[in-house]
FIVEX-910670 format. One line per 3 residues: number of its first residue (from 1); their letters; for each residue x, y, z of N, C-alpha, C. Coordinates in pm, 1 decimal, always signed. Example, Ala and Ser with C-alpha at 12.3 -4.5 7.8 and 13.67 -1.06 7.14 Angstrom:
BEGIN
1	AS	+1319.0:-569.0:+780.0:+1230.0:-450.0:+780.0:+1320.0:-330.0:+780.0 | +1285.0:-225.0:+708.0:+1367.0:-106.0:+714.0:+1290.0:+3.0:+787.0 $
% end
This chain:
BEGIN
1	XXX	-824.6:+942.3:-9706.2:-760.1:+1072.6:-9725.5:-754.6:+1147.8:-9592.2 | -656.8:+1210.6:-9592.7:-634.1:+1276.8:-9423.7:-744.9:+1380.3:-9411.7 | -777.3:+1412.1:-9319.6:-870.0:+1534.1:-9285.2:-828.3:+1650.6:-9326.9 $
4	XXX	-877.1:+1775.5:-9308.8:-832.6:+1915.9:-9325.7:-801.6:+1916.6:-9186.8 | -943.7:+1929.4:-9065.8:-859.4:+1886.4:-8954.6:-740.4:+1903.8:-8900.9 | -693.7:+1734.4:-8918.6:-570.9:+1716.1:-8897.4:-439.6:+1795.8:-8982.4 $
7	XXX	-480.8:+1823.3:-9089.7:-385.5:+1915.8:-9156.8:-327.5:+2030.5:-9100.8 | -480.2:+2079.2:-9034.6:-454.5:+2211.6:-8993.8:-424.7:+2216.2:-8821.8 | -426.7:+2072.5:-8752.6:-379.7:+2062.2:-8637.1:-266.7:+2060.0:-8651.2 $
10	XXX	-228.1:+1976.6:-8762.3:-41.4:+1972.3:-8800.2:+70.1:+2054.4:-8810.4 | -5.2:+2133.7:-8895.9:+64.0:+2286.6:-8904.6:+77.6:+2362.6:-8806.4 | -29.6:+2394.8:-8747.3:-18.3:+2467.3:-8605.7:+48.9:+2438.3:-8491.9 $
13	XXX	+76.2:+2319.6:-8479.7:+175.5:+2259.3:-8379.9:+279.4:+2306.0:-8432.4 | +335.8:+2258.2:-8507.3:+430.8:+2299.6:-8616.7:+529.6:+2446.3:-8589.8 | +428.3:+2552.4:-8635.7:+414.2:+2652.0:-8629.0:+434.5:+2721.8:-8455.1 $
16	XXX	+312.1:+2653.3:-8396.2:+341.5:+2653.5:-8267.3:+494.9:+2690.7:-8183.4 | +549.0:+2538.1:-8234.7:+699.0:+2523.6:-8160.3:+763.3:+2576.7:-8210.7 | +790.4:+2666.6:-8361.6:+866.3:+2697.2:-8418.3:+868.7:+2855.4:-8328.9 $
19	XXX	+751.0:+2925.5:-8315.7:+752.1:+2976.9:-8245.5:+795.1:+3040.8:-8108.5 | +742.7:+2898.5:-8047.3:+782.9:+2877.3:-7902.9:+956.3:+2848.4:-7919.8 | +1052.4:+2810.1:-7986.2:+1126.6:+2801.9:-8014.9:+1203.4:+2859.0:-8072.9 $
22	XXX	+1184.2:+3027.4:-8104.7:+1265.7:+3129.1:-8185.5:+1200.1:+3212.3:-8179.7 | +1242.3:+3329.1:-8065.6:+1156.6:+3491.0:-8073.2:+1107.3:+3510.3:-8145.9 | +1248.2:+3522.6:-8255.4:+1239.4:+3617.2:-8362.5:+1111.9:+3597.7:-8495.1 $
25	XXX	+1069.3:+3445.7:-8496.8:+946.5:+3390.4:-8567.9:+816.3:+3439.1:-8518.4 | +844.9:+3424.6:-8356.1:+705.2:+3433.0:-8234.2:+684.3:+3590.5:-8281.1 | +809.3:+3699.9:-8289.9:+757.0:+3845.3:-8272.1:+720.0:+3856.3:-8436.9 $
28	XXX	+772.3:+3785.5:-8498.8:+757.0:+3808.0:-8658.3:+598.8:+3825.8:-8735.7 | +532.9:+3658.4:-8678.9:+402.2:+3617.0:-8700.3:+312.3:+3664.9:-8572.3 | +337.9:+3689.7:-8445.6:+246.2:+3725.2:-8376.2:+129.3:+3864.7:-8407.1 $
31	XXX	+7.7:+3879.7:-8380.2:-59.9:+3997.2:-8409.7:-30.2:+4114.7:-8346.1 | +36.1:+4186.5:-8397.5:+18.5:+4370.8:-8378.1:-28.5:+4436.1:-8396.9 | -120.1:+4512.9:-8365.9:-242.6:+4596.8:-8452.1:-132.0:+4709.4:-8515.9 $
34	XXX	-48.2:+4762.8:-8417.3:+23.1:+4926.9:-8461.2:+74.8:+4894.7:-8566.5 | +167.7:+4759.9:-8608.8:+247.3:+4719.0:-8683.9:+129.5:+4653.1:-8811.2 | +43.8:+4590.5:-8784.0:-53.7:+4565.7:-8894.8:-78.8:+4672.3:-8982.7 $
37	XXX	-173.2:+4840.2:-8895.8:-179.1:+4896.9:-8961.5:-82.3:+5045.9:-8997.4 | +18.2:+5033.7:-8923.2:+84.3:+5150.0:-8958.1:+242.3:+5057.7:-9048.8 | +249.6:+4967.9:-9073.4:+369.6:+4927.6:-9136.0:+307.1:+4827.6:-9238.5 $
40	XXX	+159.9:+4839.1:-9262.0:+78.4:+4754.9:-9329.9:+144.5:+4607.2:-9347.4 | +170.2:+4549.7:-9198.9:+176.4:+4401.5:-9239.2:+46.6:+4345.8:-9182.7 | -8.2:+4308.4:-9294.1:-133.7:+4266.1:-9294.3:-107.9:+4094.7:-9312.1 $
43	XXX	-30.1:+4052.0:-9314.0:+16.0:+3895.7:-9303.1:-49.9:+3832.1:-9141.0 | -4.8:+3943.0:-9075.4:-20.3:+3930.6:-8909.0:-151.1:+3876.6:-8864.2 | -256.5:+3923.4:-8954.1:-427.7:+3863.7:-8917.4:-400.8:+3742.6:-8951.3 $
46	XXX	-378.4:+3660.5:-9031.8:-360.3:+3529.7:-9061.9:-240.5:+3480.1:-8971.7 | -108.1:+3507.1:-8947.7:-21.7:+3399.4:-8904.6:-17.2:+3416.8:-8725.4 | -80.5:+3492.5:-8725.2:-74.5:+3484.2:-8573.6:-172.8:+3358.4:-8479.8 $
49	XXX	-274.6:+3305.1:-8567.6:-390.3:+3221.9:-8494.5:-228.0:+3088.2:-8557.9 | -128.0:+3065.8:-8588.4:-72.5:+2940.3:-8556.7:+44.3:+2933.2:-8475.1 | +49.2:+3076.0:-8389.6:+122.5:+3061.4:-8270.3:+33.2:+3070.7:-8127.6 $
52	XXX	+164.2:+3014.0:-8030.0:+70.5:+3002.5:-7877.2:+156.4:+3029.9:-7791.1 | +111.9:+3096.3:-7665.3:+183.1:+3173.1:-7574.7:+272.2:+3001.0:-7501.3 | +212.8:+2912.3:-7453.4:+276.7:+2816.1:-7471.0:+226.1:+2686.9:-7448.5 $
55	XXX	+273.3:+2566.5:-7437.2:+230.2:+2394.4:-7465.0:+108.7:+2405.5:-7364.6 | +38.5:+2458.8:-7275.1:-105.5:+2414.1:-7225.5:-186.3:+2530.7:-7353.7 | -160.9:+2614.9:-7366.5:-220.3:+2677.4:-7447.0:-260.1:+2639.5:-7580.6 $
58	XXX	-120.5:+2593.3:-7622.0:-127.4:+2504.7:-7772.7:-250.9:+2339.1:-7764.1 | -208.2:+2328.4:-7636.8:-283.8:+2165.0:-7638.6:-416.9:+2171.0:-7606.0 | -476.7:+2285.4:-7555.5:-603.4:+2322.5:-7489.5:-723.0:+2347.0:-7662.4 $
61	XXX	-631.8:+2447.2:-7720.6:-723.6:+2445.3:-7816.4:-686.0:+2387.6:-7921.5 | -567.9:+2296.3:-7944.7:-603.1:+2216.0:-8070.2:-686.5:+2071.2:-8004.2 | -717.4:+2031.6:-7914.5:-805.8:+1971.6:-7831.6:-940.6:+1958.6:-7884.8 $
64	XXX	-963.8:+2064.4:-7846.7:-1109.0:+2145.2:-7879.8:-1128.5:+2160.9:-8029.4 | -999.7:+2235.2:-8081.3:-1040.3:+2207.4:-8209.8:-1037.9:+2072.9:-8275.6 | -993.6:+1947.7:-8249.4:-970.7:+1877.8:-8303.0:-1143.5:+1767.6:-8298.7 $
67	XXX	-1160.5:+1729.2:-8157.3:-1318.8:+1739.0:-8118.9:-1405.4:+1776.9:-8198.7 | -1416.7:+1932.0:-8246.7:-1532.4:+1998.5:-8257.6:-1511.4:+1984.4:-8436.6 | -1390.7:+2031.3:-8461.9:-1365.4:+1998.4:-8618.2:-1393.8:+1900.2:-8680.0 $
70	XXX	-1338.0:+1813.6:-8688.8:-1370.9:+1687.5:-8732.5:-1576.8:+1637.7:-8732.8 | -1649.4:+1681.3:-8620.4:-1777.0:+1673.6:-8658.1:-1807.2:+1750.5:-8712.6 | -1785.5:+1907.4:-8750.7:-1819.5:+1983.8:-8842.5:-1804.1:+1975.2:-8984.1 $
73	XXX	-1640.6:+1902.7:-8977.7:-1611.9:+1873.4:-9091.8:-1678.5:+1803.1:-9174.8 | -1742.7:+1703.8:-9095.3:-1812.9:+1555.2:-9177.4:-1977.1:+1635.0:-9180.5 | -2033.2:+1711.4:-9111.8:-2120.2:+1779.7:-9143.7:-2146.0:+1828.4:-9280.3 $
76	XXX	-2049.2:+1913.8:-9291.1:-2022.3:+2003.5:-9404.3:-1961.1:+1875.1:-9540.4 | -1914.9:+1788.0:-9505.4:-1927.4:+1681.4:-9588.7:-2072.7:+1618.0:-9639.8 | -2165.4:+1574.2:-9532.7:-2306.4:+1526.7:-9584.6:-2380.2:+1639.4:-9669.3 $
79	XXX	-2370.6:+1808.7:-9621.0:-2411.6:+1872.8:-9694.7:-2379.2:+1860.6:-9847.2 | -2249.3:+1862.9:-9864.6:-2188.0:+1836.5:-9988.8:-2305.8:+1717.7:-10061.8 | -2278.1:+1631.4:-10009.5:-2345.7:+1527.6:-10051.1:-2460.8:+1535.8:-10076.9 $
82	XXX	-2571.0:+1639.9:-10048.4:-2707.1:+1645.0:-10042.0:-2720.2:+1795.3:-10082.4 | -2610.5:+1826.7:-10151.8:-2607.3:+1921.0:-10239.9:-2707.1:+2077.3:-10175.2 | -2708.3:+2103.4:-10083.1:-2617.6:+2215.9:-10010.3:-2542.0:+2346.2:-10023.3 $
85	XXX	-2436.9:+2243.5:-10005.1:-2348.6:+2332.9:-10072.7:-2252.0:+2267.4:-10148.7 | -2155.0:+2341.9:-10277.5:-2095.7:+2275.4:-10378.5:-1977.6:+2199.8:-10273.6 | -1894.9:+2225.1:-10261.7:-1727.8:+2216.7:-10181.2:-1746.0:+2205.4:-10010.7 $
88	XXX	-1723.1:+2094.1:-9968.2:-1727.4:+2118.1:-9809.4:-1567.3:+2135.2:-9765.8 | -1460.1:+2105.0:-9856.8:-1362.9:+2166.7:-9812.3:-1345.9:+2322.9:-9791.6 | -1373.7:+2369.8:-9921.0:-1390.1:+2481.3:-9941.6:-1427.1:+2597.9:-9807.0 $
91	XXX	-1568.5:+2523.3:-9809.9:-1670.8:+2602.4:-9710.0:-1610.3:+2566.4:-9578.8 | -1517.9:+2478.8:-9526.1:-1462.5:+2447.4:-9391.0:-1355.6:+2523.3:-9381.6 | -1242.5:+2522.7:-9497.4:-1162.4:+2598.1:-9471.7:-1188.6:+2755.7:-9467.0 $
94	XXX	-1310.6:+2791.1:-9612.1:-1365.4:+2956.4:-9522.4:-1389.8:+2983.3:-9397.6 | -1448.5:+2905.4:-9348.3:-1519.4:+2908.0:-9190.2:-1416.2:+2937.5:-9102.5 | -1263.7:+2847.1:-9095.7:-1145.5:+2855.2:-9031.8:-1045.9:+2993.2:-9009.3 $
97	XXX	-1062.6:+3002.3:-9214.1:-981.6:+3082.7:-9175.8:-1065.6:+3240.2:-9166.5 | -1196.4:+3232.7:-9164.6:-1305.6:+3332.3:-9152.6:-1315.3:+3393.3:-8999.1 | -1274.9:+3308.6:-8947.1:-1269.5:+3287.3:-8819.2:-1120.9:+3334.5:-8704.7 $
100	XXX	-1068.7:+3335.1:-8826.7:-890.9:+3363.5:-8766.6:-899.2:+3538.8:-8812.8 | -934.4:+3590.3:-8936.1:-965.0:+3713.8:-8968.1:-1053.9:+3801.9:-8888.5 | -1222.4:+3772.0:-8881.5:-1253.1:+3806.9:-8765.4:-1285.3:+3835.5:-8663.5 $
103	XXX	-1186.3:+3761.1:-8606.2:-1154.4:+3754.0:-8491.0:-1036.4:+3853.1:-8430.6 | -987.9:+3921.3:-8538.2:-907.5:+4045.8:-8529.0:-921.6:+4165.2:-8504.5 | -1036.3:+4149.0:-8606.3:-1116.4:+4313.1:-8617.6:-1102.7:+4383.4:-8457.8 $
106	XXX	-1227.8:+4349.7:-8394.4:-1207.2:+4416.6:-8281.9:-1072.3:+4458.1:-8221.7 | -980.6:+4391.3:-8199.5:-849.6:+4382.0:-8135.4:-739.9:+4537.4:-8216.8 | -773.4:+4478.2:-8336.4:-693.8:+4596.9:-8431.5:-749.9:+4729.2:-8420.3 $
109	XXX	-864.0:+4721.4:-8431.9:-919.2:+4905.7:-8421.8:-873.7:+4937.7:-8237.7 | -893.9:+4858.9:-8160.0:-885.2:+4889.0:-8044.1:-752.7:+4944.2:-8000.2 | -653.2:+4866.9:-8118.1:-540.3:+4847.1:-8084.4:-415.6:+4913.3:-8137.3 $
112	XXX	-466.0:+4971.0:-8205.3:-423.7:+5017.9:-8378.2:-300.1:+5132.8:-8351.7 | -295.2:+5209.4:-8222.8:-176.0:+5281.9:-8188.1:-98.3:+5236.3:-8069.8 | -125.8:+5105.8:-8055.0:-83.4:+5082.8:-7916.4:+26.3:+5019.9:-7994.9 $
115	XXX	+186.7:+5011.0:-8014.0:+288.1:+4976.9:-8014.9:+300.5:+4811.1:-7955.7 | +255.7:+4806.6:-7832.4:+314.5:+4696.8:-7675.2:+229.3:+4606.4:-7735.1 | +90.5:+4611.4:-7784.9:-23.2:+4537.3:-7799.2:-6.5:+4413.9:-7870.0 $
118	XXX	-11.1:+4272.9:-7820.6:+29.7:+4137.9:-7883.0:-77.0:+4075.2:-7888.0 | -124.0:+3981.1:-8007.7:-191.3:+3902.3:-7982.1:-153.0:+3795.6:-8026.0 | -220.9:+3666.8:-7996.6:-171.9:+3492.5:-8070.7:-273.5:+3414.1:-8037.2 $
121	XXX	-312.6:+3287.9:-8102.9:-352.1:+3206.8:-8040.4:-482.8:+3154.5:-8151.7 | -508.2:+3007.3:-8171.6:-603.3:+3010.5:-8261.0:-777.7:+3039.0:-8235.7 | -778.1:+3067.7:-8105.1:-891.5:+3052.3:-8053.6:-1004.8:+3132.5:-8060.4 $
124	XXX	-978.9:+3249.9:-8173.2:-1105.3:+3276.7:-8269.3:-1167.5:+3178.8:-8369.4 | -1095.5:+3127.7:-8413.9:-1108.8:+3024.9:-8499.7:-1162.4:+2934.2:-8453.7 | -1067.8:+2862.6:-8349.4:-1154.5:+2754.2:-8283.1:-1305.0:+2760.0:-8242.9 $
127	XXX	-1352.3:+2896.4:-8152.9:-1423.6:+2923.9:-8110.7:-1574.7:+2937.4:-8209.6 | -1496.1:+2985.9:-8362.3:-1592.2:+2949.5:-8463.6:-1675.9:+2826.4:-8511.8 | -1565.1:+2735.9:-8494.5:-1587.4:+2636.9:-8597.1:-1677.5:+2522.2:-8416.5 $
130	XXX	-1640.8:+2595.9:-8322.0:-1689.3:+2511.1:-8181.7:-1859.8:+2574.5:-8212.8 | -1907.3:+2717.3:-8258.5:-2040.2:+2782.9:-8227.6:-2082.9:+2722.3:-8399.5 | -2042.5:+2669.1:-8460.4:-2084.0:+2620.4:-8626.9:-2118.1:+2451.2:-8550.1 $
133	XXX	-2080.3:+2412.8:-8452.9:-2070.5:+2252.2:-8392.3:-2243.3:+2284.9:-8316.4 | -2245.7:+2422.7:-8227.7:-2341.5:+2398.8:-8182.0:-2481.2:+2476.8:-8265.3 | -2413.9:+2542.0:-8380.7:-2514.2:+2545.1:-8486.2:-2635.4:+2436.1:-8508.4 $
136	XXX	-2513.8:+2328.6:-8549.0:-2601.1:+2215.0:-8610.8:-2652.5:+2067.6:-8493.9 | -2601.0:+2131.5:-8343.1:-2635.2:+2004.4:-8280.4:-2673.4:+2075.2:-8138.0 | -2761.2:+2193.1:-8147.6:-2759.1:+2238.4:-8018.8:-2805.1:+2189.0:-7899.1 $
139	XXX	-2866.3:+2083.3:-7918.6:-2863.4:+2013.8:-7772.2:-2774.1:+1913.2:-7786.1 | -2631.2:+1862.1:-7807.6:-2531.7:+1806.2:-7779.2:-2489.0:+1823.4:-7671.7 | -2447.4:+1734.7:-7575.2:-2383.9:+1769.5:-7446.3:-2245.2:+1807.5:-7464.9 $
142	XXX	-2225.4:+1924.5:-7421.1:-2051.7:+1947.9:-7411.2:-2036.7:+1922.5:-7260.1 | -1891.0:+1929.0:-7206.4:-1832.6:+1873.0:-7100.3:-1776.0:+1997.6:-7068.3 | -1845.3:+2071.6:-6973.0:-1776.6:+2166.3:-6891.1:-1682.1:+2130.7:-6792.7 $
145	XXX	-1531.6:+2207.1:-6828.3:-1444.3:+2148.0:-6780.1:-1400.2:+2032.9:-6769.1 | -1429.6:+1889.7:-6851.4:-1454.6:+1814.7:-6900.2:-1521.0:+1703.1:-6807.3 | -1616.5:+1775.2:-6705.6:-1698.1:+1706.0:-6563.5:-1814.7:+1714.8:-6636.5 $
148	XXX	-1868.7:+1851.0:-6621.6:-2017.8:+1915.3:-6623.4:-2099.9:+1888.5:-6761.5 | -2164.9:+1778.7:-6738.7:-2261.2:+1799.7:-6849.9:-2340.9:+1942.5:-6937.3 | -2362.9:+1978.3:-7002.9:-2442.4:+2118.8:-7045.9:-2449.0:+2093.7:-7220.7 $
151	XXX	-2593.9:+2123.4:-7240.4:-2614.1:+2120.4:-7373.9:-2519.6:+2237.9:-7447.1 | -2476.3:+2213.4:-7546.7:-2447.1:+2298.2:-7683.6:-2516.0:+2450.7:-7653.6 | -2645.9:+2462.6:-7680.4:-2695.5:+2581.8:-7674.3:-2677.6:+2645.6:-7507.8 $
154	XXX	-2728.9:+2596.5:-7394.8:-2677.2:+2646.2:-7306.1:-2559.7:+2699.0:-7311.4 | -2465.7:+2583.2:-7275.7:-2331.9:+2625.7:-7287.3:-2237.9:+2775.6:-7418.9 | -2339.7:+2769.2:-7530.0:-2297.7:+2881.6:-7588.9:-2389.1:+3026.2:-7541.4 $
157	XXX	-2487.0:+3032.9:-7488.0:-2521.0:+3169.7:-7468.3:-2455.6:+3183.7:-7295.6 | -2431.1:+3108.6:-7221.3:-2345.1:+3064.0:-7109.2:-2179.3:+3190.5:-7176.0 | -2160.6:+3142.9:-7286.1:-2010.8:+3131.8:-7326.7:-1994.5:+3293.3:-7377.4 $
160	XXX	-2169.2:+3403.2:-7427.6:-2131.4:+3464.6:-7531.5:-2157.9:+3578.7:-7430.3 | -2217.1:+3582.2:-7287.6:-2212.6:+3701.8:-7208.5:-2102.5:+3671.0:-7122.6 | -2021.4:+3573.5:-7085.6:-1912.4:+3597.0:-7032.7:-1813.5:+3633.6:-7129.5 $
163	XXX	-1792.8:+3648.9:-7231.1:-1641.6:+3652.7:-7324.9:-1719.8:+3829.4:-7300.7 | -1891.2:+3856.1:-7371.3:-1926.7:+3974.8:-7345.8:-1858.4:+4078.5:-7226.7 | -1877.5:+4042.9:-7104.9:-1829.3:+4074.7:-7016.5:-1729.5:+4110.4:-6979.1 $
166	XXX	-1654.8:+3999.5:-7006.8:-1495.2:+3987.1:-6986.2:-1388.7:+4115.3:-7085.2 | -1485.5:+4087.9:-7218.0:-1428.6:+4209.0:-7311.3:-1373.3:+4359.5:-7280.4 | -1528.6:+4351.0:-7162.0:-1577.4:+4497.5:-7145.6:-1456.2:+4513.2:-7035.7 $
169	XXX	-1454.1:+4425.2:-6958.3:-1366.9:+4463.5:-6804.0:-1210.4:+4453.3:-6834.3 | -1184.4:+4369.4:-6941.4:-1037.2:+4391.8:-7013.6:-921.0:+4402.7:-6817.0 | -967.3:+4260.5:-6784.9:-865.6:+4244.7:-6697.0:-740.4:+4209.1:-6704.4 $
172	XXX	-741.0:+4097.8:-6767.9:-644.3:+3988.9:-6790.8:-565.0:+3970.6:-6920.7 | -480.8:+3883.2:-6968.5:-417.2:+3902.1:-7054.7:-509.2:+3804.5:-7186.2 | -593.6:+3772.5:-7184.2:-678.6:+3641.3:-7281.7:-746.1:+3761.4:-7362.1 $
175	XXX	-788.8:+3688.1:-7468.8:-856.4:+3826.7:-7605.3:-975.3:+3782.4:-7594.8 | -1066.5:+3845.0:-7517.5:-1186.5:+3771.4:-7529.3:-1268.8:+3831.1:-7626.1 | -1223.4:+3975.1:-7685.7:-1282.0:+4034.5:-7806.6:-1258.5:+3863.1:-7907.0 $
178	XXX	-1173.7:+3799.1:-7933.4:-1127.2:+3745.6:-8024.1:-1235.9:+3609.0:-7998.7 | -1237.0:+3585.1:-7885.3:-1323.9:+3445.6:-7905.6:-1521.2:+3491.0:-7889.9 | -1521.1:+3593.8:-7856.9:-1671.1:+3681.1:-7852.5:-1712.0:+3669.5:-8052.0 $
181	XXX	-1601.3:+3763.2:-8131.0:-1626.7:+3752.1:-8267.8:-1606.4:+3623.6:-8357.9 | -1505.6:+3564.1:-8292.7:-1507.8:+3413.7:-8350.0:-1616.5:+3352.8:-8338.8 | -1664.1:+3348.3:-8188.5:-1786.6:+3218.2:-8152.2:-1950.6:+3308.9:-8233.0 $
184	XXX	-1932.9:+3415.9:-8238.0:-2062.3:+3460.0:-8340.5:-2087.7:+3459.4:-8466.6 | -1934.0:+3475.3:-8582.0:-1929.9:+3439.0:-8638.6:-1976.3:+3282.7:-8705.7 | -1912.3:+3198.7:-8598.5:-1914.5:+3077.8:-8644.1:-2070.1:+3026.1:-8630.0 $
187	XXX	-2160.8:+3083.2:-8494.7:-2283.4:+3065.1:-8506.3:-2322.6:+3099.3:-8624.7 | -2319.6:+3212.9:-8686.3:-2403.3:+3285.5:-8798.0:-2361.7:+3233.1:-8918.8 | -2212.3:+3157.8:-8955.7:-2161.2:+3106.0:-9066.7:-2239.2:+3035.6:-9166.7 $
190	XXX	-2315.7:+2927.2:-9103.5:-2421.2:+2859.3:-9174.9:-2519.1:+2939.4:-9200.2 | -2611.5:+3000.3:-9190.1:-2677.5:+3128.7:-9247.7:-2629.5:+3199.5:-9392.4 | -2489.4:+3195.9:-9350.4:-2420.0:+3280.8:-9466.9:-2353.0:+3196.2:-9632.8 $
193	XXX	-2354.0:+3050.3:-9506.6:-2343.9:+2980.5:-9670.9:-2492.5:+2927.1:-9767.2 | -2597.2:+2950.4:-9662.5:-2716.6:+2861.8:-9680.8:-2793.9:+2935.1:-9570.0 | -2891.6:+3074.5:-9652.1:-2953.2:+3060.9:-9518.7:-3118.0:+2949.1:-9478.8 $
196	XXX	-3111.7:+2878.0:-9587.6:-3279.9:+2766.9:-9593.1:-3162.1:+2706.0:-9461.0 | -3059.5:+2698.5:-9402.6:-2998.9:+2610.7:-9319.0:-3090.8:+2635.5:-9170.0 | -3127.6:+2769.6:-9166.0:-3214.6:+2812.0:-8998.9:-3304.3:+2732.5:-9005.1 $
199	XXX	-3397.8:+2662.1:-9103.3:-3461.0:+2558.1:-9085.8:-3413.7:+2437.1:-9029.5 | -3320.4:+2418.7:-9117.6:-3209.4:+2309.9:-8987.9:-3147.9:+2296.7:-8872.6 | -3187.0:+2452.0:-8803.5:-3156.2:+2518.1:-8647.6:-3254.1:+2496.4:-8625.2 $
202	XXX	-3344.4:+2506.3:-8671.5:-3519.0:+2519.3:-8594.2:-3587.8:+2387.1:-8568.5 | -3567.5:+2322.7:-8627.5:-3542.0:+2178.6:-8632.6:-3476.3:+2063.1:-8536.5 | -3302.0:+2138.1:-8497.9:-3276.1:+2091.1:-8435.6:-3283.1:+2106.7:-8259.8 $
205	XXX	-3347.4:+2225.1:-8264.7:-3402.2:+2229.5:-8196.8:-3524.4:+2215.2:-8102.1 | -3573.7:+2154.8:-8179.1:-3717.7:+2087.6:-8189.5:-3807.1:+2184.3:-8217.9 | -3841.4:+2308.1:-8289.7:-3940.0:+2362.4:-8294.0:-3994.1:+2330.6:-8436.5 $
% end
């Protein structure tokens, strides 16, 4: 049976080019806070994480997501199995799209009269379901920049004062509010479906 995963890599490409391929879709589904909350399209928190500013952007994080998903996925599968939790689809696709929601919040209150204000991109989400990866395997080596060795846990408190940072200094055009609430979320997710699971943090961590 196909993955969720891949389902949800499918679509987003999908979605992606359709995007990248017709303004009028890109300005339609992209996130607006002014337009979210003063014309209440509230559709916008959801369809905006399946567009991308463009093809390195799109390929960077369905990458990552595709990597990090798929071991979470089968995670949240053995749980199933060892009864856990009831549904690991279920609980994967909450996590996803838990993760695409918020990952908004911040952006929208911040944003909420600003007219110009755009956002896109799945990488709250991703960023969730990447800090739910180093939930359950925190000394996993991730590949900084895909050279640098660095455990899971390094690499995420590494990850949660720079997005911190970056938030605050609001240089550039990247939402780092969006991947700051994603990647905490997704740490804390398991807690929230199961919190006997911090035993399984504590654990894997060797204590």
């Amino acid at each position: 049976m196909i993955s969720i995963t891949l389902i949800i890599l499918i679509v987003t490409i999908a979605i992606s080019y359709w995007g990248l391929t017709n303004k009028e879709v890109f300005n339609k589904l992209s996130l607006i806070p002014y337009r979210t909350i003063h014309k209440k399209e509230y559709y916008r928190v959801f369809t905006h994480a399946f567009l991308h500013a463009d093809y390195m952007h799109l390929g960077v994080n369905m990458f990552v997501f595709y990597s990090f998903g798929t071991y979470v996925e089968n995670i949240f599968n053995q749980l199933q199995e060892n009864g856990v939790i009831r549904s690991a689809a279920v609980t994967y696709l909450t996590l996803y799209i838990g993760g695409i929601v918020i990952a908004t919040l911040t952006s929208i209150k911040k944003h909420k009269d600003n007219p110009y204000y755009v956002s896109i991109g799945a990488s709250g989400a991703v960023s969730a379901v990447v800090f739910t990866s180093i939930f359950f395997a925190p000394w996993q080596m991730l590949y900084f920049f895909f050279v640098i060795p660095i455990p899971g846990i390094v690499f995420g408190v590494l990850y949660l004062l720079y997005t911190t940072y970056m938030s605050k200094k609001s240089g550039d055009n990247i939402n780092h509010d969006a991947h700051l609430t994603g990647a905490l979320f997704g740490f804390l997710f398991p807690l929230l479906i199961n919190p006997k699971l911090f035993l399984y943090f504590l654990a894997a961590l060797g204590l």
